[in-house]
C-alpha positions as CSV (number, residue, x, y, z in Angstrom):
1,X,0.0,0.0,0.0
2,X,1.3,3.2,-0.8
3,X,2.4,5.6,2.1
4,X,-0.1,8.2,2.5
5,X,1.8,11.5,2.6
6,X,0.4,15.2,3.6
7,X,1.5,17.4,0.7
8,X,-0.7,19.4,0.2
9,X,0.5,22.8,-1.6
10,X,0.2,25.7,1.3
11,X,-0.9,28.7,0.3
12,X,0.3,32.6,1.3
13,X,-2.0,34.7,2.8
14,X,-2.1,36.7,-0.7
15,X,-2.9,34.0,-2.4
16,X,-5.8,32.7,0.0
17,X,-7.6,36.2,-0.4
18,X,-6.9,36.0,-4.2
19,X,-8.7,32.5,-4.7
20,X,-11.9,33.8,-2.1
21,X,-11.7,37.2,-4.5
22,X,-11.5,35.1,-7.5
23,X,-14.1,32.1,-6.0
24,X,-16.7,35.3,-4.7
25,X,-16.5,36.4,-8.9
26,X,-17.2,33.5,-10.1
27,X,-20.6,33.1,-8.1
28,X,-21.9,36.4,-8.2
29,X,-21.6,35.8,-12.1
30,X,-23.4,32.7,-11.7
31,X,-25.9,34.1,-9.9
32,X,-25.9,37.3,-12.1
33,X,-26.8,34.1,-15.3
34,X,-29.4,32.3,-13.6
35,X,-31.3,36.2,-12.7
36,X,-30.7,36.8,-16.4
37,X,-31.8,33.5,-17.8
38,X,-35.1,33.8,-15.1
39,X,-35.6,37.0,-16.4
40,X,-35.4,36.2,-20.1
41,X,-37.8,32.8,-19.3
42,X,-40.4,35.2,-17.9
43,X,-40.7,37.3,-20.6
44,X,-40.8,34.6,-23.3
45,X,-43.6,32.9,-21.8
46,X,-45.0,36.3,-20.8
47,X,-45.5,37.5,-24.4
């Protein structure tokens, strides 16, 4: 069985607020799709 080692990559305080920054962008734009898409839906079936 292999050994079971803890390397996991450790990241610098930079680069921990960069990924929440960059993690926070990518769901407010998937949030910002699904309003849109919602939006778009109601006023296909609307007219």
């Amino acid at each position: 069985m292999a050994e079971e080692k803890d390397e996991r990559i450790r990241l610098t305080p930079e680069e921990e607020r960069a990924r929440r920054k960059r993690s926070i962008a990518i769901a407010v734009t998937l949030i910002a799709l699904v309003i849109l898409f919602y939006v778009v839906s109601l006023v296909k079936i609307g007219s």
